[in-house]
N, C-alpha and C positions, 0 to 999 in steps of 0.2 A: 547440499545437494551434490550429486553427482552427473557424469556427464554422458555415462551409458550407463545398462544395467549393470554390466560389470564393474562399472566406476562407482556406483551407487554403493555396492556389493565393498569394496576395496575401500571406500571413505570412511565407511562407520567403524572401519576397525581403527579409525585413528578419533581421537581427543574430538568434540564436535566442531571447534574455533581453530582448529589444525587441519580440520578436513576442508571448513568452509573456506580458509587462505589455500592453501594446495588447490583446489577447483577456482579460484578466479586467476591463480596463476598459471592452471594449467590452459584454460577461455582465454588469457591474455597471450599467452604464446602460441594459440590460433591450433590447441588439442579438445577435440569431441565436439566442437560442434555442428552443424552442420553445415555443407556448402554454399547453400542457399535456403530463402524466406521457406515458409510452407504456405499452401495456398489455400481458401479458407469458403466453404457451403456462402451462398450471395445471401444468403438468410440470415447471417447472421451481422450482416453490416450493419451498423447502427449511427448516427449523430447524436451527439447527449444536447440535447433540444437548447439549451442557456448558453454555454462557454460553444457550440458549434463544434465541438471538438469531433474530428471523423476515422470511425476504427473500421479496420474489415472483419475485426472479430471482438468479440466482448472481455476476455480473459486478460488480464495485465498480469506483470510483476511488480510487486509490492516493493516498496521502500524496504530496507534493510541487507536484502541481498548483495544488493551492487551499494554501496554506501559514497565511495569516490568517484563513482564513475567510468569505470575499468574496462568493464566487459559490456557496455549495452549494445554493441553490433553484435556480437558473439549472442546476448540472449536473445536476439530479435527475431531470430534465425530457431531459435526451438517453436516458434509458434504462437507466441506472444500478439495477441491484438493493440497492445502498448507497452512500453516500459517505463517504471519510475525509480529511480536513482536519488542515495543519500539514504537518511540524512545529515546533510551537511551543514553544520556551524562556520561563522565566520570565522576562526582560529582553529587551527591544528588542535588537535584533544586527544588523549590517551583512551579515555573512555575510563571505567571502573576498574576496581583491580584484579586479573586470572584468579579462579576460575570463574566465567561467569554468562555461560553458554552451557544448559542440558539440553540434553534429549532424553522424552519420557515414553520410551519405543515400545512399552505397553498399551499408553494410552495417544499414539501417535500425535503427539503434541512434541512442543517445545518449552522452556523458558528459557528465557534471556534478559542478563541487566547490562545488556552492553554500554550503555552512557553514553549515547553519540561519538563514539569512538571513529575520528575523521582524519584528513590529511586538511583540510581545510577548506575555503572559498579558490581560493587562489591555484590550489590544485585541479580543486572539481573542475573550477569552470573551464580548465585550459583543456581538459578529456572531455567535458560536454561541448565545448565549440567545433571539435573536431567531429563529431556524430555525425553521420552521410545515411543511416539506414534509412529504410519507408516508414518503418513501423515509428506512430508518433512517443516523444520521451516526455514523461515529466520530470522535473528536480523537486526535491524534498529538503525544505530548511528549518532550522530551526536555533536552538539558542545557547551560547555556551554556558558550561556548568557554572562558571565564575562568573561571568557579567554583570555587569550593578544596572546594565537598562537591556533586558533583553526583549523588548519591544525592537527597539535600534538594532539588535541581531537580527529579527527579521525584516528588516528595513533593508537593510544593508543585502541580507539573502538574495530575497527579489530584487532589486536594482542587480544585481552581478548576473543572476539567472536566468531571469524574464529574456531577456534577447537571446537565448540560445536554447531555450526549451518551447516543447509544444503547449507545456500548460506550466505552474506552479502549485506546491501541494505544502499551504505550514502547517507545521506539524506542533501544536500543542499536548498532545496527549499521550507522548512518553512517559510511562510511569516511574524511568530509570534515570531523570534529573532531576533532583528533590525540587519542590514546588511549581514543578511545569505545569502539571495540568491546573492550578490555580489559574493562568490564564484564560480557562473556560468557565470563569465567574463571570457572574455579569459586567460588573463597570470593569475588569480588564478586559473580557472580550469586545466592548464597545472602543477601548482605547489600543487597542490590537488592531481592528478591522479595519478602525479611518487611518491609523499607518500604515498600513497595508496599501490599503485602497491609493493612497496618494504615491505610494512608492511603484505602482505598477505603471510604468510610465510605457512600456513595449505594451500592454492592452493585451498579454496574457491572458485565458483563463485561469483561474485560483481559485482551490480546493482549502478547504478545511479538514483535518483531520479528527476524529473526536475521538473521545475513548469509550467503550462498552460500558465502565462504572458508571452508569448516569442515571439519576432516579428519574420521577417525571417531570417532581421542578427544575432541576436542570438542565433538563430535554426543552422545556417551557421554553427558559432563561434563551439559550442557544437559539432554541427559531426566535424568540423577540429578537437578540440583536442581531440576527443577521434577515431578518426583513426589517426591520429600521435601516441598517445602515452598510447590509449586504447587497446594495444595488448592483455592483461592480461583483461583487463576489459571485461566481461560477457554480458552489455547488459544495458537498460536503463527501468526506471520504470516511465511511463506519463501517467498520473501526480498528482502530491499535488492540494492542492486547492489554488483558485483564488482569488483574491484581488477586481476582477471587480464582480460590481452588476449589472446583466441584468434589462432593465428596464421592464419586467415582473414579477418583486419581487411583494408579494402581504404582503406578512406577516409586521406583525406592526416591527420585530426587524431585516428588511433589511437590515437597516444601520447602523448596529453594527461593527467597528472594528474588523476586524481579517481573516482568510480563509473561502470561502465558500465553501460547500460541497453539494454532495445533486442532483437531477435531472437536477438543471440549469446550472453543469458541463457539463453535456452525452455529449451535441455538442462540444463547443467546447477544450476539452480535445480530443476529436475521432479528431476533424482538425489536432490539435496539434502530435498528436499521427501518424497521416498519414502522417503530411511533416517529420517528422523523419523518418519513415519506406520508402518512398522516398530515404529521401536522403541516408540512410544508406544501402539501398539496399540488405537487409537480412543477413549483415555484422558481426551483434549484437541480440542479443537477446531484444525482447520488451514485457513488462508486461504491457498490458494498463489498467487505473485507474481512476476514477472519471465521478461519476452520473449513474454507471450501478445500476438497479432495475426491468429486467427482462432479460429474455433469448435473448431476439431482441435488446436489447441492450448489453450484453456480445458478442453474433455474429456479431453485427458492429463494436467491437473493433477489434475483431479475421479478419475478412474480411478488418479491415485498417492498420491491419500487425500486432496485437498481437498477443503474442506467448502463451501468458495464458491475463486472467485479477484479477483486485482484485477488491472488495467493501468494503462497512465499512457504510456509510450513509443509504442507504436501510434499513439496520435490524432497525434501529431507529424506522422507520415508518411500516415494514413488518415484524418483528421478524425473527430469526435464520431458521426456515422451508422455507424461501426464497430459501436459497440454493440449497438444495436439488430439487426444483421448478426449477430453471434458469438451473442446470444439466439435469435434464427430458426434461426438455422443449428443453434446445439445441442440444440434442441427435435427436431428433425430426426435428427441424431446420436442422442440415448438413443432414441425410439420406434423407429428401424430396429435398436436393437440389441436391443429387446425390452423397456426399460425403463418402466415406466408411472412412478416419481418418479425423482427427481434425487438423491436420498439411494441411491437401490438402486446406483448405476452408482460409490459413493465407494468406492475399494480396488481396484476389481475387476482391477487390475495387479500388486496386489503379491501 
């Protein structure tokens, strides 16, 4: 993303992974962003009803952007109703090997195999302790490529995190560390969740990340264990990106290896997102994520049971002043449809 229209305009003519380091360098050295928070319609304040967690606005930024933890006062300040930062492995990692970031600016998407490509725990946490903004942060953890227990990497995650974030978000559903999202099996997600659960010792809320791939029985799978053994667990974040290419791809580098991101999620991530809120029954907290790029789409996450949403692919194509747009714009949205909050308009699809 870029930091004005004209920085939007001047990034894509550089490499996509050259563009997105040049924009947190230039957010780190205190260029484009703005002076101060923006201020936000009271319609649109919400509590995500499980983890209490309190926004003034529904809109976040998605894990991946800020990955170390660099610039999240600098995003706070585009308009952001939260930020989440990471994700971050216990160990420094390189991540996969260049090139391995497109842009498919036909079909305003992305792909990306980045591989958790981090500075570390020890880094993160020293730029998340420092955080003073309003807008609440989450951290995003998860597990290195080489680990022989990477249960114990998120173990280790939240204990380092939990005290200096507003919530925690693990992230099993990376499609770019070979056999991650096996952890969204059933017997590993049940041997996942109670280390988790005992590792949250700061009383955190914590999200679950899942991924869009999921058929029904593994939608099933997912609400059994975490209504067994998701008491302590806050809520779930759907979803990461997808492995599948619609056959609507137009762009030359569709079939590049790795997560897709980008408008040819909106759909179905919002299905995905609906048979959990289903099946969960307002049980849990849900962040819905993937292919929002305008306010009619944030309002059909919120309407298929999200409690907030996040983006992250948009600014790519629309710059950071998106935000602020999909907030106006869906203040607009609920009062024409009669809504006086932003909680009353959560379901009303399913």
């Amino acid at each position: 993303m870029g930091l004005t229209d004209i920085g939007v305009n001047f990034v894509k003519l550089l490499p996509p992974e050259a563009a997105h380091t040049a924009t947190i360098r230039a957010l780190e050295k205190g260029l484009g962003a703005p002076l101060r928070a923006s201020t936000f319609d009271p319609i649109l304040a919400t509590t995500l009803p499980k983890s209490g967690l309190k926004l003034a606005a529904p809109v976040g930024l998605a894990a991946g952007f800020d990955k170390n933890c660099e610039v999240p006062s600098a995003m706070a300040r585009f308009g952001f109703g939260f930020i989440e930062c990471g994700t971050v492995t216990p160990l420094p990692q390189p991540g996969n090997p260049k090139p391995r970031l497109f842009r498919l600016s036909e079909d305003r998407a992305v792909i990306n195999r980045m591989g958790f490509n981090n500075y570390g725990l020890d880094y993160f946490v020293r730029r998340l302790s420092k955080y003073r903004a309003p807008v609440p942060i989450g951290a995003n953890v998860g597990a290195n490529k080489d680990s022989t227990d990477r249960i114990a990497d998120y173990v280790k995650g939240i204990e380092a995190v939990a005290p200096h974030a507003a919530y925690v978000t693990v992230n099993i559903s990376s499609p770019n560390t070979p056999g991650l999202r096996g952890l969204q099996d059933k017997a590993a997600l049940e041997a996942l969740l109670l280390a988790c659960g005992a590792a949250d010792r700061a009383g955190k809320p914590v999200f679950l990340k899942v991924a869009p791939d999921l058929d029904a029985e593994a939608i099933k799978d997912i609400v059994g264990v975490v209504g067994n053994q998701g008491v302590w667990l806050s809520g779930l974040i759907v979803s990461n990106t997808t492995l599948a290419r619609p056959d609507s791809l137009a762009s030359r580098d569709r079939e590049q290896a790795g997560g897709l991101s980008g408008a040819p999620l909106m759909a179905p991530s919002t299905e995905i997102l609906k048979a959990f809120a289903k099946a969960l029954k307002g049980e849990f907290d849900l962040i819905g994520a993937g292919g929002i790029s305008s306010a009619a789409d944030a309002y059909a996450k919120i309407r298929a049971g999200a409690n907030a949403v996040q983006l992250y692919s948009a600014l790519v194509y629309s710059g950071p002043g998106l935000v602020a747009d999909i907030h106006r714009e869906l203040a607009t949205l609920l009062k024409a449809d009669g809504f006086t909050s932003l909680a009353q308009a959560v379901g009303k699809d399913l």
